[in-house]
VEXTOR-606250 format. One record per residue (C-alpha): chain; x, y, z. Coordinates in steps of 0.5 Angstrom, whole numbers, plus 500, padded with zeros to 3 digits. Layout:
BEGIN
c->A	c1->X	c2->Y	c3->Z
...
//
This chain:
BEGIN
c->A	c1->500	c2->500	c3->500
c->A	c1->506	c2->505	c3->502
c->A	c1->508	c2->503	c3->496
c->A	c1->503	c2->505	c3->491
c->A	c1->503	c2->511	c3->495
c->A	c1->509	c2->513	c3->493
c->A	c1->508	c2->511	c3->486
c->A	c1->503	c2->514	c3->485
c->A	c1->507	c2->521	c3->488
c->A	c1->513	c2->520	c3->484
c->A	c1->509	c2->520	c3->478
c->A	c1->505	c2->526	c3->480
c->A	c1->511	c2->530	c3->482
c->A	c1->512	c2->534	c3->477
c->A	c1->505	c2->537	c3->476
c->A	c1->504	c2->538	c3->483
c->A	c1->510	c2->542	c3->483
c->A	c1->510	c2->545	c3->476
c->A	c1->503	c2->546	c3->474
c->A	c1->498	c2->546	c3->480
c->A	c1->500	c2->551	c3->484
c->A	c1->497	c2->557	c3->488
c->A	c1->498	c2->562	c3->483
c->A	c1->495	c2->558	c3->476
c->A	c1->488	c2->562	c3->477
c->A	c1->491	c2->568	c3->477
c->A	c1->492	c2->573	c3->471
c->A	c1->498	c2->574	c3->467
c->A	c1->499	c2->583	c3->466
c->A	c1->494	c2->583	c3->461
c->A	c1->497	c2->589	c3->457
c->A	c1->503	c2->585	c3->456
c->A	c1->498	c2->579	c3->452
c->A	c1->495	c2->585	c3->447
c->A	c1->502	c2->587	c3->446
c->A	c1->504	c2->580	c3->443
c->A	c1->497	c2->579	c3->440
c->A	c1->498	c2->586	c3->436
c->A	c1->505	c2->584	c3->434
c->A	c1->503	c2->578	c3->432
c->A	c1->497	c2->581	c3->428
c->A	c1->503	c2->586	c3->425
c->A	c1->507	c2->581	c3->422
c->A	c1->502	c2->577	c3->420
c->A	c1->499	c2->583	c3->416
c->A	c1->507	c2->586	c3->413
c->A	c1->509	c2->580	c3->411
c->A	c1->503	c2->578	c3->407
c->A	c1->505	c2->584	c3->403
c->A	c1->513	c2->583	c3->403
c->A	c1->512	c2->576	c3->401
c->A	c1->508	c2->578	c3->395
c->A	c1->514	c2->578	c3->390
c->A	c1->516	c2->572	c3->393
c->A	c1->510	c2->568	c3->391
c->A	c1->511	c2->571	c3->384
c->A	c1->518	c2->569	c3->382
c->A	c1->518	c2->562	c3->386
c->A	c1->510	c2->560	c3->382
c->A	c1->506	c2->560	c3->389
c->A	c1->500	c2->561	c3->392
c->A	c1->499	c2->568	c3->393
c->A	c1->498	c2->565	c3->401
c->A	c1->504	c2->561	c3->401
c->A	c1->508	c2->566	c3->406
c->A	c1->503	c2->567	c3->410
c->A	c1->499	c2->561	c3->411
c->A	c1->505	c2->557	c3->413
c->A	c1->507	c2->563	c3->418
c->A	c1->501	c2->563	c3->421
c->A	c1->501	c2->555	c3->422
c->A	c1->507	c2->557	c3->426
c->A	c1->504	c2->563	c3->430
c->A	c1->498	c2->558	c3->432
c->A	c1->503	c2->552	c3->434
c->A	c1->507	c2->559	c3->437
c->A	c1->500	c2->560	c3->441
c->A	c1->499	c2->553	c3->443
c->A	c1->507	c2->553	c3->446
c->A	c1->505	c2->559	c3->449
c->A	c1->500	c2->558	c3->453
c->A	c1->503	c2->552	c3->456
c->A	c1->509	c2->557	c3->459
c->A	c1->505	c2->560	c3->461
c->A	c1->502	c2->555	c3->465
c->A	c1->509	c2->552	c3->467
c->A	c1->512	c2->555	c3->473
c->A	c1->519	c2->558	c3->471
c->A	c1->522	c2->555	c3->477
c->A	c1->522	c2->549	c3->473
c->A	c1->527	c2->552	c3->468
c->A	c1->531	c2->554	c3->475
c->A	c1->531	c2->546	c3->477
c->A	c1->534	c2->544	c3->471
c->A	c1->538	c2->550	c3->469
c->A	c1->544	c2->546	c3->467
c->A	c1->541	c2->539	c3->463
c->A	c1->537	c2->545	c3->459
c->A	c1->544	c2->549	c3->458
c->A	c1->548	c2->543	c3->456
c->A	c1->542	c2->540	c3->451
c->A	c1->542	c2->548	c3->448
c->A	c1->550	c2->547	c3->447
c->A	c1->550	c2->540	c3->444
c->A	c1->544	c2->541	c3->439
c->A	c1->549	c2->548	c3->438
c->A	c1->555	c2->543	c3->436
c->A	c1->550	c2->538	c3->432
c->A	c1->550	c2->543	c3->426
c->A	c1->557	c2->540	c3->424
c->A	c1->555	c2->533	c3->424
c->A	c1->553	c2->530	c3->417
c->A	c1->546	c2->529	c3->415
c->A	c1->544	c2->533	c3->421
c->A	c1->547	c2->540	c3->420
c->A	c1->544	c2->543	c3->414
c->A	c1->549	c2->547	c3->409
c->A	c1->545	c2->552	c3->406
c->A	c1->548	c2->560	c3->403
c->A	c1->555	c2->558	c3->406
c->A	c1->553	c2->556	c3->413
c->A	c1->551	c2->552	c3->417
c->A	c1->546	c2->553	c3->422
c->A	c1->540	c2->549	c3->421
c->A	c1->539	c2->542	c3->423
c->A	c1->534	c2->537	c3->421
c->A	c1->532	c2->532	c3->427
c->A	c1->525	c2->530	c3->424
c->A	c1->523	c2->537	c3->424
c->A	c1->528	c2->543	c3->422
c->A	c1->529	c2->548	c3->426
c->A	c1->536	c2->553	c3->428
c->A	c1->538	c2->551	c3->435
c->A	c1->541	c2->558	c3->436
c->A	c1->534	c2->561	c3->437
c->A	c1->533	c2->554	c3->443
c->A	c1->540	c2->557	c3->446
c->A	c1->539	c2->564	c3->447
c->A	c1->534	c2->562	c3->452
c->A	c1->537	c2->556	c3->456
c->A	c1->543	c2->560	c3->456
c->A	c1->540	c2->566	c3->459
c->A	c1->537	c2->561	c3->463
c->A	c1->543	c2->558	c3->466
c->A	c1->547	c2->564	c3->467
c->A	c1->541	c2->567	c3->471
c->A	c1->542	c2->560	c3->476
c->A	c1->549	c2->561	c3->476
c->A	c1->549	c2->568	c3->479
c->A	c1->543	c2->568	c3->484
c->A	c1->548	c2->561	c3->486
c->A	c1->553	c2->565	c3->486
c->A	c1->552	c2->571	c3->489
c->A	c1->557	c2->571	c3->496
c->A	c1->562	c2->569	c3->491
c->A	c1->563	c2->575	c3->486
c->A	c1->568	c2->577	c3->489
c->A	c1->573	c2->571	c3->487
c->A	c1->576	c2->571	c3->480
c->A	c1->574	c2->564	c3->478
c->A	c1->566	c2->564	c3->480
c->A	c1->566	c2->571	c3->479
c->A	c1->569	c2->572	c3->473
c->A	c1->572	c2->566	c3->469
c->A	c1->566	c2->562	c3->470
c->A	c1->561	c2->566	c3->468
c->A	c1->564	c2->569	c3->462
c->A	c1->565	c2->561	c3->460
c->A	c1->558	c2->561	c3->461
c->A	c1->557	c2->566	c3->456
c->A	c1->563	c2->564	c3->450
c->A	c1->562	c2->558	c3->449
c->A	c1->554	c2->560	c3->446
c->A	c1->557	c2->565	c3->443
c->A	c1->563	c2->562	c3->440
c->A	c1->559	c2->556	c3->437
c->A	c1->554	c2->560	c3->434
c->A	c1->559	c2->565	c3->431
c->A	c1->563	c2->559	c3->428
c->A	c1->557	c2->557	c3->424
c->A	c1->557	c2->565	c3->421
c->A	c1->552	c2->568	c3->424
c->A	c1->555	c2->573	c3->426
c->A	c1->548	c2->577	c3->428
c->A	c1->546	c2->571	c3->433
c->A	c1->551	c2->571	c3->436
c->A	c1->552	c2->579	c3->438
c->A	c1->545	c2->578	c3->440
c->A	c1->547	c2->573	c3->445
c->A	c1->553	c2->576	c3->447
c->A	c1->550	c2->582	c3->449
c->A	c1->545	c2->580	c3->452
c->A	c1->548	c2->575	c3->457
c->A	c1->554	c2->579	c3->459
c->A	c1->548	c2->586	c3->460
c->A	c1->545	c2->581	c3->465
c->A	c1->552	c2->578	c3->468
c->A	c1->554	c2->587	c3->469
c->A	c1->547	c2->588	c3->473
c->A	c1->546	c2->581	c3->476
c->A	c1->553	c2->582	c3->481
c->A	c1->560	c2->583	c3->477
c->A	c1->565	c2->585	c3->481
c->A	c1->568	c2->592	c3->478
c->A	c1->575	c2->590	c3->480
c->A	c1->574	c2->585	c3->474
c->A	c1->573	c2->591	c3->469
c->A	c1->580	c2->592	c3->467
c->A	c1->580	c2->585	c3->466
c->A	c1->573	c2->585	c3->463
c->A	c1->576	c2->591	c3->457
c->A	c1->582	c2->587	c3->457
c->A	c1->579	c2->581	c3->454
c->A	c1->574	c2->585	c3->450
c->A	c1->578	c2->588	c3->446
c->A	c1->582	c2->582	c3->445
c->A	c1->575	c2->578	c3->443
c->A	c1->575	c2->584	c3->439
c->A	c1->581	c2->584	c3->435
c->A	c1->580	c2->576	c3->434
c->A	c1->574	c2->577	c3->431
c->A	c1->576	c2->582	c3->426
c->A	c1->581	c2->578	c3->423
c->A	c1->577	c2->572	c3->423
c->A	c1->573	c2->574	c3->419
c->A	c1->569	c2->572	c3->413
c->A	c1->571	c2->577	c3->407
c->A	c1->563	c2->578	c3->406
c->A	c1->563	c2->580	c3->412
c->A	c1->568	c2->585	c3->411
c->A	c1->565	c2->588	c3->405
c->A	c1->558	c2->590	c3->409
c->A	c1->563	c2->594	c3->414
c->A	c1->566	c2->597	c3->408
c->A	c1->560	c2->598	c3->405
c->A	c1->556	c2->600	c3->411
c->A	c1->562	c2->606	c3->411
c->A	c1->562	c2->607	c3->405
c->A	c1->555	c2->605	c3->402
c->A	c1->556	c2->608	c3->394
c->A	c1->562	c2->605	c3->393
c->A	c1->560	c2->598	c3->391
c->A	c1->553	c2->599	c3->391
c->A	c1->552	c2->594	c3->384
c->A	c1->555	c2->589	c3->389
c->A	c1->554	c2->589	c3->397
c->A	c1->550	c2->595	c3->399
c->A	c1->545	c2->595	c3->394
c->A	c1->541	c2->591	c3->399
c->A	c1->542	c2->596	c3->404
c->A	c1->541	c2->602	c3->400
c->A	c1->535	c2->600	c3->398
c->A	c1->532	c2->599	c3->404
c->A	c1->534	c2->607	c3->405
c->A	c1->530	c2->609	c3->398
c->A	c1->524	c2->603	c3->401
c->A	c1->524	c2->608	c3->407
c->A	c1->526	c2->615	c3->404
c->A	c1->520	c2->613	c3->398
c->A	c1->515	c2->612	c3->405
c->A	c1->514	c2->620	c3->406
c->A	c1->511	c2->621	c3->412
c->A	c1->505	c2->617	c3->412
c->A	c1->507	c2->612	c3->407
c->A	c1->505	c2->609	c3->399
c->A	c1->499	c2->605	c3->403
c->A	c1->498	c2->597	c3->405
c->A	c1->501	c2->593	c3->399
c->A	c1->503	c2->599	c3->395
c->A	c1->511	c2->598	c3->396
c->A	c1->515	c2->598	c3->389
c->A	c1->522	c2->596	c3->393
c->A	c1->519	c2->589	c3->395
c->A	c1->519	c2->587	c3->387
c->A	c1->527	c2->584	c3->386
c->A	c1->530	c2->590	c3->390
c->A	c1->530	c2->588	c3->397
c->A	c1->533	c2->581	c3->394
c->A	c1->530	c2->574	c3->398
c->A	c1->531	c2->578	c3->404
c->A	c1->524	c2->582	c3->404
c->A	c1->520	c2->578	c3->408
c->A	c1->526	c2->576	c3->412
c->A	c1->532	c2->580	c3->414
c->A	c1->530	c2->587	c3->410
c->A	c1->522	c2->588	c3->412
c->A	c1->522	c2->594	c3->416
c->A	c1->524	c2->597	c3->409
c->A	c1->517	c2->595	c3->407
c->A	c1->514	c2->597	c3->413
c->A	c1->516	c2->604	c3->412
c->A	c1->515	c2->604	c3->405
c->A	c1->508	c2->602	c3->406
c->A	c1->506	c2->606	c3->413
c->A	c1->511	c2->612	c3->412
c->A	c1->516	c2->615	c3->418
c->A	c1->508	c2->615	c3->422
c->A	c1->507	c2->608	c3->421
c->A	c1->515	c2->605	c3->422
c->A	c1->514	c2->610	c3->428
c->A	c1->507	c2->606	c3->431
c->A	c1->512	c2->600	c3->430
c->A	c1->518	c2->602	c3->433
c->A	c1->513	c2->604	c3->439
c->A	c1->510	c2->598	c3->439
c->A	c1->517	c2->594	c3->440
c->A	c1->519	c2->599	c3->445
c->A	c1->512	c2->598	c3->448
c->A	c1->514	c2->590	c3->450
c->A	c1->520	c2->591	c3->451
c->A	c1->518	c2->596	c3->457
c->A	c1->513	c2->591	c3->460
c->A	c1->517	c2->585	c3->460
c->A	c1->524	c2->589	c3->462
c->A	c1->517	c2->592	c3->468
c->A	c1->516	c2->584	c3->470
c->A	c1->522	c2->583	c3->471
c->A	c1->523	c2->589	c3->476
c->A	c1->517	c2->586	c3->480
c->A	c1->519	c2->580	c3->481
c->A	c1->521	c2->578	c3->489
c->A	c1->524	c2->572	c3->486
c->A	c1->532	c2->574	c3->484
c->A	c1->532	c2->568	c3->479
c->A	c1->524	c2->570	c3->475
c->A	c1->528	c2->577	c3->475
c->A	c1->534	c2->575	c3->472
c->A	c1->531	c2->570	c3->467
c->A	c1->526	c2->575	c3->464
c->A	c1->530	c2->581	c3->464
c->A	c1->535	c2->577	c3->460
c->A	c1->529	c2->575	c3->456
c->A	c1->527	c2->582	c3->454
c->A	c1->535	c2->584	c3->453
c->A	c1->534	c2->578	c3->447
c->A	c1->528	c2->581	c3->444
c->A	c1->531	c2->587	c3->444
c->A	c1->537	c2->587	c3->441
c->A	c1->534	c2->583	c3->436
c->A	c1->529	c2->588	c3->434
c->A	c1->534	c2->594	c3->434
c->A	c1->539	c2->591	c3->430
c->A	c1->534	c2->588	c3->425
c->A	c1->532	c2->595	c3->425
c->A	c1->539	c2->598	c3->425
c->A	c1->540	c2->594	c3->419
c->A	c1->534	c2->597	c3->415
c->A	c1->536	c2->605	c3->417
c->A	c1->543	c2->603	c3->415
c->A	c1->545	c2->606	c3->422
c->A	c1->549	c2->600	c3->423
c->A	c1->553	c2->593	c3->418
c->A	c1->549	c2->589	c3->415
c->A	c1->548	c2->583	c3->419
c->A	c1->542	c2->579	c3->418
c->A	c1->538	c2->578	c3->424
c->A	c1->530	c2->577	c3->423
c->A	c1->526	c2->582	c3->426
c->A	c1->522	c2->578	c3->432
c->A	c1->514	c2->576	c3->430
c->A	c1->515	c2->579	c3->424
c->A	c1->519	c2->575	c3->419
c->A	c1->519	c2->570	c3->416
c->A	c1->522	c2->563	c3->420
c->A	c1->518	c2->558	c3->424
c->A	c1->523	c2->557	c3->429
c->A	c1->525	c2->563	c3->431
c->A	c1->516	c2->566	c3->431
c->A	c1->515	c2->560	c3->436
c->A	c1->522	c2->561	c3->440
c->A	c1->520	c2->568	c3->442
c->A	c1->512	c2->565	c3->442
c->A	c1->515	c2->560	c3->448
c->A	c1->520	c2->566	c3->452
c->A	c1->515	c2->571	c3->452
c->A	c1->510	c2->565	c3->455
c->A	c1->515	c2->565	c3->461
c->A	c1->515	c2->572	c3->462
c->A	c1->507	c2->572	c3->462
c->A	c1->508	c2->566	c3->468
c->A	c1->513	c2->570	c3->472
c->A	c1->508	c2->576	c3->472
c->A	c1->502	c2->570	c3->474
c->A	c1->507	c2->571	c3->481
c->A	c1->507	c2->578	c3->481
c->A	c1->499	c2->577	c3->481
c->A	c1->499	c2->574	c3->487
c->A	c1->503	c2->577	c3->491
c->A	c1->500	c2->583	c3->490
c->A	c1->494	c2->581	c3->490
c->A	c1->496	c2->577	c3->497
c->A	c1->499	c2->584	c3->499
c->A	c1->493	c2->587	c3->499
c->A	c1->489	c2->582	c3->503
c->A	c1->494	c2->582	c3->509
c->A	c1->493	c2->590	c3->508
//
């Protein structure tokens, strides 16, 4: 009998602690919902239109983009709902075997017949499903490193648990994924990481080693790279020298945005989306569409809406009582933001071309229900901070 008992408790273990806890029955920040809701519903919207050349010149239904992007919002949703409901001391209790299995699907790019070599790259892999294991690693490694450091905290002050391992924590995502040159993910990982490891307890005495080492990485990643790469940063500096070549991308991104006046051509109404923004129109490039079609008025409401979000996960992270909900979601609002601005950057020709999706806008299935499942995380967290709030009052 005691030992049905603990059968039946062991198998019932994880949704206990997971899934029924006091804190389920409460609601999520309502106004961080609708911010996804409309993002969502913007992406949706812009790349129907973005994509409309594709459907063209590769003989597809006028719907194809779409419709497949919109399979992946729905699957998006689905998982969403699920984080939502998972406590997020779920990923603090297994920090470590989530950043180990982002690592080895990192690694899994270069094994033949799993690892797809696709425009010079590898950065996809084919396991049943295809799926780019960098959008899965950004989060488990924000995940680990936010353990590491609440695990850590009286130990700052030594240089192996306050700076060696946390920065090692922060490399090896980050070299990985600049081996499979994508250069834009990797910048997205690392600064977001080392932003949460500067708040969440590095030591000052550690600076000079910290700009040290970063001009060493820097000076490293300039000689390693690639001689495509070195010719968007020429052209980034000096757009009209080679404008048939490298920068003609970019630089009609910047007529796409120019010709969108104050308040745009009107929806579908882009002319630069037709061969002049390349295969990248629906992907890397979109914001041009977007300000072509919506004007410097509608970019404006975009750029709005980004920051919008960005204010209300980052404001979920500072309400959280727990240090670890604070850390993980901060990180997940540094990820977001990073990849949207940089994006952005990219189409206002403010910063090299790096190629980076614009997040719940773009076309890709993984990286839509990636951020589906982050953003799902932070909706739990703020579930907590319901609670304690609303607790709060009761004993007032």
């Amino acid at each position: 009998m005691n030992r049905n008992k603990r059968k039946k408790g062991i198998s019932r273990t994880y949704i206990d602690k997971y899934f029924k806890y006091p804190e389920k029955n409460n609601q999520f920040n309502i106004y961080l919902f609708i911010s996804i809701i409309t993002l969502s519903f913007v992406g949706l919207l812009v790349l129907f239109s973005a994509s409309s050349y594709l459907t063209i010149k590769y003989n597809t239904s006028t719907f194809y983009y779409v419709r497949k992007q919109a399979i992946f919002l729905i699957l998006g949703f689905l998982i969403m709902l699920v984080s939502s409901n998972l406590s997020y001391r779920f990923y603090k209790d297994h920090a470590k075997i989530l950043y180990i299995l982002g690592i080895i699907l990192l690694v899994m790019v270069y094994l033949p017949g799993i690892g797809n070599f696709e425009k010079g790259a590898r950065r996809s892999i084919n396991l049943g499903i295809t799926f780019m294991p960098s959008d899965l690693a950004k989060f488990t490694s924000v995940i680990f490193l936010a353990k590491y450091l609440i695990d850590n905290r009286k130990k700052m002050h030594n240089f192996m648990e306050g700076f060696f391992y946390p920065v090692l924590i922060i490399m090896i995502p980050f070299l990985l994924i600049a081996l499979q040159t994508d250069l834009s993910t990797s910048i997205v990982v690392f600064a977001s990481l080392s932003l949460l490891y500067l708040i969440g307890g590095f030591d000052s005495k550690f600076m000079p080693i910290l700009i040290a080492g970063g001009l060493l990485l820097l000076i490293l990643m300039v000689f390693g790279l690639k001689d495509y790469q070195i010719a968007r940063i020429t052209g980034f500096l000096n757009p009209e020298a080679d404008y048939k070549n490298q920068t003609w991308q970019v630089l009609n991104g910047l007529f796409a945005v120019s010709r969108g006046g104050l308040i745009g051509q009107g929806y579908g109404k882009s002319i630069y989306k037709y061969g002049y923004l390349s295969d990248e129109v629906s992907n890397d490039m979109i914001f041009s569409v977007i300000g072509e079609e919506f004007g410097f008025i509608g970019s404006l409401l975009f750029i709005i809406l980004v920051c919008t979000l960005t204010y209300l996960i980052i404001k979920t992270a500072l309400k959280s009582k727990d240090l670890f909900a604070k850390f993980l979601v901060f990180g997940i609002g540094m990820i977001y933001m990073f990849q949207s601005f940089i994006n952005i950057g990219v189409s206002l020709s403010l910063i090299p071309n790096t190629g980076i999706n614009l997040p719940m806008v773009s076309n890709g299935g993984t990286s839509l229900v990636a951020f589906c499942f982050m953003f799902g995380v932070v909706l739990n967290v703020s579930r907590y901070n319901n609670e304690n709030k609303r607790r709060t009052k009761v004993k007032k």
